[in-house]
C-alpha positions as CSV (number, residue, x, y, z in Angstrom):
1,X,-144.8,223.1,-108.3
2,X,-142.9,225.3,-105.8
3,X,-143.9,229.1,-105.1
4,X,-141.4,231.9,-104.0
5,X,-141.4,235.7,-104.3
6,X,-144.9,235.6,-106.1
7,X,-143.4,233.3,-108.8
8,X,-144.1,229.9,-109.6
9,X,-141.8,227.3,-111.1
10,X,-141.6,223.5,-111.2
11,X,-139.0,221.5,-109.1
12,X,-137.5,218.2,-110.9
13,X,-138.8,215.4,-108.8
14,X,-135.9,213.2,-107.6
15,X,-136.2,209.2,-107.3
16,X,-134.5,208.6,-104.1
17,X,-133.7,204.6,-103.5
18,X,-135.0,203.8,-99.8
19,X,-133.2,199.9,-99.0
20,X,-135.4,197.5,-98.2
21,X,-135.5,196.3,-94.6
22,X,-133.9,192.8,-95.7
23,X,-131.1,195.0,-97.3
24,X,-130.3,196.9,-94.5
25,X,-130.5,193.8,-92.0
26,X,-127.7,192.4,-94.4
27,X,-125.9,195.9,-93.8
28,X,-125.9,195.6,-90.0
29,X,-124.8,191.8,-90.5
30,X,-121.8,192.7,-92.4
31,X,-120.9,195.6,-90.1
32,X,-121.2,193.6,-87.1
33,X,-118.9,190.5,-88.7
34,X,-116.0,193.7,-89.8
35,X,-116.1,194.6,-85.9
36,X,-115.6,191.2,-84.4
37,X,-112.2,190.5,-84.0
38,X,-110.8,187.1,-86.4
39,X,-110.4,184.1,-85.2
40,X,-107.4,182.6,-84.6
41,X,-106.2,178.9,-83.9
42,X,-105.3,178.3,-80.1
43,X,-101.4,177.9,-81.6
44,X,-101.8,181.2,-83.2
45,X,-103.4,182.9,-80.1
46,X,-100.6,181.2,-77.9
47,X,-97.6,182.4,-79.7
48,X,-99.7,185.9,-79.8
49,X,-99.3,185.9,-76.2
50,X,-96.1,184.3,-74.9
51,X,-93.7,185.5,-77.9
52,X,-95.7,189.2,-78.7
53,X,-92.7,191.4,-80.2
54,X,-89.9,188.5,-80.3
55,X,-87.2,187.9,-78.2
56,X,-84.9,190.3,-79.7
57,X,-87.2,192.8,-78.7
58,X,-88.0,191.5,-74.8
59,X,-83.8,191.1,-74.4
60,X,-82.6,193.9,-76.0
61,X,-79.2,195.0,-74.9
62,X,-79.7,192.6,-71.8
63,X,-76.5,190.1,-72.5
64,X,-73.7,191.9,-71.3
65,X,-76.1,192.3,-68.2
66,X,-76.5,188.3,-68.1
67,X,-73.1,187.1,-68.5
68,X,-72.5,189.5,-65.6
69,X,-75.1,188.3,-63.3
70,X,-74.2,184.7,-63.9
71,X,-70.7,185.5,-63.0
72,X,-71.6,186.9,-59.9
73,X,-74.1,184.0,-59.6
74,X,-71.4,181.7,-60.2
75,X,-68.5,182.8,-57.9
76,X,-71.0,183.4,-54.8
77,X,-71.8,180.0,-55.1
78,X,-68.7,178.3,-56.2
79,X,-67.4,180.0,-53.1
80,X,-70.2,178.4,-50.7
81,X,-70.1,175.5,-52.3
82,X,-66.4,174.9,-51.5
83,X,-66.8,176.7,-47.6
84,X,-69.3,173.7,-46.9
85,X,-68.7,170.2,-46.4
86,X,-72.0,168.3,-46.3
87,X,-73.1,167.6,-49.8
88,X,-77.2,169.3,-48.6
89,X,-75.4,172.0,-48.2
90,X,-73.6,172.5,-51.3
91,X,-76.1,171.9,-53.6
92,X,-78.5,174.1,-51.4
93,X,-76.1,176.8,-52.5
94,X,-76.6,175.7,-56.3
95,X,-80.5,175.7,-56.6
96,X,-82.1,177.7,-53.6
97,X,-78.9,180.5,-55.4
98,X,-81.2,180.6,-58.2
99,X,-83.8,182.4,-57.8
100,X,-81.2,185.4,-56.1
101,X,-79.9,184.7,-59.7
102,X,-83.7,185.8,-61.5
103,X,-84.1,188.4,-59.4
104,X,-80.7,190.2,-59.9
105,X,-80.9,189.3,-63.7
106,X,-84.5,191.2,-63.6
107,X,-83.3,194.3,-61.9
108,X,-80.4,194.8,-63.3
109,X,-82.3,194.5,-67.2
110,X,-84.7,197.3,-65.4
111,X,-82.1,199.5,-64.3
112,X,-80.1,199.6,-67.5
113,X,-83.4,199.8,-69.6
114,X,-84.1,202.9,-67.4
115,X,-80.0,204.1,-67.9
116,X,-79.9,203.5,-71.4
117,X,-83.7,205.3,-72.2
118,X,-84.3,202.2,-73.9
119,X,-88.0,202.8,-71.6
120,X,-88.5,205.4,-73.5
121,X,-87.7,204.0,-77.5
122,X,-90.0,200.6,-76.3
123,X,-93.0,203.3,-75.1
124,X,-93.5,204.7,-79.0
125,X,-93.6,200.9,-80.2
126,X,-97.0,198.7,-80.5
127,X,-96.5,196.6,-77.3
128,X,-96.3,198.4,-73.9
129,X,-93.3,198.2,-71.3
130,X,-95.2,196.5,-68.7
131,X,-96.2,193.3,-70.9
132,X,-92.4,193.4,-72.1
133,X,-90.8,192.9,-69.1
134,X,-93.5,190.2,-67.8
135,X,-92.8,188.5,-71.2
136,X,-89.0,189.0,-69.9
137,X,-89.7,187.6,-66.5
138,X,-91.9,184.6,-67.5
139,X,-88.9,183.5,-69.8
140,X,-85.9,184.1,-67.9
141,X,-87.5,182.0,-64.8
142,X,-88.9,179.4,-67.4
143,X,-85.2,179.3,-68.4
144,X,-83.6,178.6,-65.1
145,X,-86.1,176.2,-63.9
146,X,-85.3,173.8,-67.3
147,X,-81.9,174.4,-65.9
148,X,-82.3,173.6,-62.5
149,X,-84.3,170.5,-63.6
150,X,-82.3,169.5,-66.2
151,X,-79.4,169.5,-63.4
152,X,-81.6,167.2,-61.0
153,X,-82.5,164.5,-63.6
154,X,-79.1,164.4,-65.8
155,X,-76.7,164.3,-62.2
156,X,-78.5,161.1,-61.5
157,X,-78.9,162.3,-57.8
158,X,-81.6,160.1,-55.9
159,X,-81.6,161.3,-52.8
160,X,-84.7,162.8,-51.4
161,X,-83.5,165.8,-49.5
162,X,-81.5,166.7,-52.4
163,X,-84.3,166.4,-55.1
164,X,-86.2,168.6,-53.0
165,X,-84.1,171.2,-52.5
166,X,-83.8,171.5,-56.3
167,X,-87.7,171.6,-57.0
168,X,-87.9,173.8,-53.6
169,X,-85.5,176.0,-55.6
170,X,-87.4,175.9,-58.9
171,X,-90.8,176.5,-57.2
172,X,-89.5,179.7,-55.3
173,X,-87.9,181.1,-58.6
174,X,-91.7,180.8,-60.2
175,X,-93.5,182.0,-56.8
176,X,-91.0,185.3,-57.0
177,X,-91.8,185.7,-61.1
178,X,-95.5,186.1,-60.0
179,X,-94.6,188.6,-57.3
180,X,-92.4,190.3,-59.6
181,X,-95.1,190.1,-62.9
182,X,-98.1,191.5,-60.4
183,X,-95.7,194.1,-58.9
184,X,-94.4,195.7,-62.0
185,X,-98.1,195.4,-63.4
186,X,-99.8,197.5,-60.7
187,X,-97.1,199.8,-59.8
188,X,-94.5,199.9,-62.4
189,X,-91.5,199.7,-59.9
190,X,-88.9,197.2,-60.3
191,X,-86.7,198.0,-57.4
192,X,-88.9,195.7,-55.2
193,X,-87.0,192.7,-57.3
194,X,-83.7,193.4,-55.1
195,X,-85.9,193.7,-51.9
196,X,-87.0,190.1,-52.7
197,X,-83.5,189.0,-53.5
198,X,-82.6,190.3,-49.6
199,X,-85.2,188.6,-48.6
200,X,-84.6,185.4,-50.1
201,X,-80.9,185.4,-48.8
202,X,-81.6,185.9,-45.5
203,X,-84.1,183.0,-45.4
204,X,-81.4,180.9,-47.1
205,X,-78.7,181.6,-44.8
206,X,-81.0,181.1,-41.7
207,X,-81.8,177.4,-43.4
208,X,-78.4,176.9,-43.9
209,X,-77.3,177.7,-40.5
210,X,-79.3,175.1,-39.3
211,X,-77.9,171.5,-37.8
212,X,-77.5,169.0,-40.9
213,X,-80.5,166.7,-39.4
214,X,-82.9,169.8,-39.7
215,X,-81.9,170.5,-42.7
216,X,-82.6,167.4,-43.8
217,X,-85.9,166.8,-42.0
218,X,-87.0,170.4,-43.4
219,X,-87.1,169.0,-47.0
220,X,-87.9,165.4,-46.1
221,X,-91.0,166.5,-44.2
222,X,-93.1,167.4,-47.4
223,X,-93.8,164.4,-49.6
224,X,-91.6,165.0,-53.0
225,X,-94.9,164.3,-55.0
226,X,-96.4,167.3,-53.0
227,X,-93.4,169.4,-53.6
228,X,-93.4,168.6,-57.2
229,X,-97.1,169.3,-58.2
230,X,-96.6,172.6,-56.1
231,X,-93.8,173.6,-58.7
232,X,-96.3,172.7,-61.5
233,X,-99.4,174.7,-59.7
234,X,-97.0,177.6,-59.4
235,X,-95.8,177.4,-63.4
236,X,-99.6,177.2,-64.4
237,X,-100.2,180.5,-62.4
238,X,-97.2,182.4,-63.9
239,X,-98.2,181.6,-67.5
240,X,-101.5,182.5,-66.5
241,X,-101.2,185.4,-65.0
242,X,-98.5,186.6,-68.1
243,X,-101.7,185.8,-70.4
244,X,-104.3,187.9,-68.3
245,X,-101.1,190.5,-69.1
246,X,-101.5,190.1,-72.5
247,X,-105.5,191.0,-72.2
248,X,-105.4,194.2,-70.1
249,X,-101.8,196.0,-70.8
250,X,-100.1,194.6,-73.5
251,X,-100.8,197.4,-76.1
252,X,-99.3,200.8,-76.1
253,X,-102.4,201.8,-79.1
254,X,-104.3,199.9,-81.8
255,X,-103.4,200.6,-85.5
């Protein structure tokens, strides 16, 4: 009975359910399992990572800008190849040129992604820029090292100095996508790439402007077993470090 104003009058008593404690433990359960994310075979959670929005997506527009860069690649070199007459030399040219090759390829895709505002139409999309261009950076030196290796093994070349010079060239191409990954990363600037390059060059022409016997000595000095599990130390970093990409900025927003 419930009194207001002086007047009395009875109040329909409603039968409210109250769970019991085993139903709402089974509540939180199910709410906890809805939160956590899936899980996913390691396949899955590797082509997740390393392929994200596709490859159409991480080249897009970028092969005209290839096919240009190779051609510059490939008449710098055909033209040192030609101007020197011992055969270190020459194929110096070829593989330590690679990695000038990556790094032009990188910032020239930067520069026309920033011409073209194609920056701006991959910023509304699901995956952010940053993990985009690592994607692109991880593949393109992947790329070239397959070819520079490829090279090595199908030209039947056996000498030491030579073989070096070709994983020496693979492992700096790798050693620069890690620079170039971490600096894009942490300060979203890609015109460092063509500082590397100059860097790069100069270093190459001062190796190459040394006597044939240094030369020879500087890449026969370092065990080729060395040389080789340093290429492989510096490939398991890159993919690393394109993964721990994945983790902290690969994501623009969540749907």
């Amino acid at each position: 009975m419930k009194k207001e104003n002086n007047q009395e009058f009875y109040v329909e008593q409603m039968d409210v359910h109250y769970p019991l404690q085993s139903e709402i433990q089974n509540e939180i359960e199910d709410i906890i399992l809805k939160g956590m994310p899936q899980k996913i075979s390691f396949l899955k959670r590797m082509k997740k990572i390393y392929l994200g929005p596709g490859l159409r997506v991480i080249y897009y527009k970028n092969l005209s800008v290839f096919f240009a860069t190779f051609i510059i690649y490939f008449a710098v070199c055909l033209g040192l190849v030609l101007s020197f007459e011992e055969e270190i030399r020459q194929f110096g040219a070829a593989f330590l040129g690679m990695p000038v090759f990556f790094l032009l390829f990188s910032y020239f895709t930067c520069y026309m992604d920033e011409q073209t505002q194609i920056n701006e139409l991959r910023n509304t999309m699901y995956y952010s820029m940053n993990y985009i261009v690592s994607l692109r950076l991880f593949y393109t030196a992947v790329v070239l090292s397959l070819v520079n290796t490829s090279f090595l093994f199908l030209s039947g070349i056996r000498e030491k100095a030579i073989l070096s010079v070709g994983v020496v060239g693979v492992s700096s191409m790798l050693v620069f996508a890690i620079i170039a990954v971490y600096i894009y990363h942490r300060w979203n600037n890609y015109k460092c790439f063509a500082g590397l390059g100059a860097i790069w060059v100069l270093l190459f022409a001062a190796i190459m402007r040394l006597p044939e016997t240094k030369i020879l000595f500087l890449f026969e000095y370092i065990p080729l077993g060395i040389q080789i599990a340093t290429m492989i130390v510096c490939f398991v970093a890159l993919f690393t470090l394109v993964g721990r990409m994945e983790e902290k900025d690969a994501y623009t927003f969540a749907y």
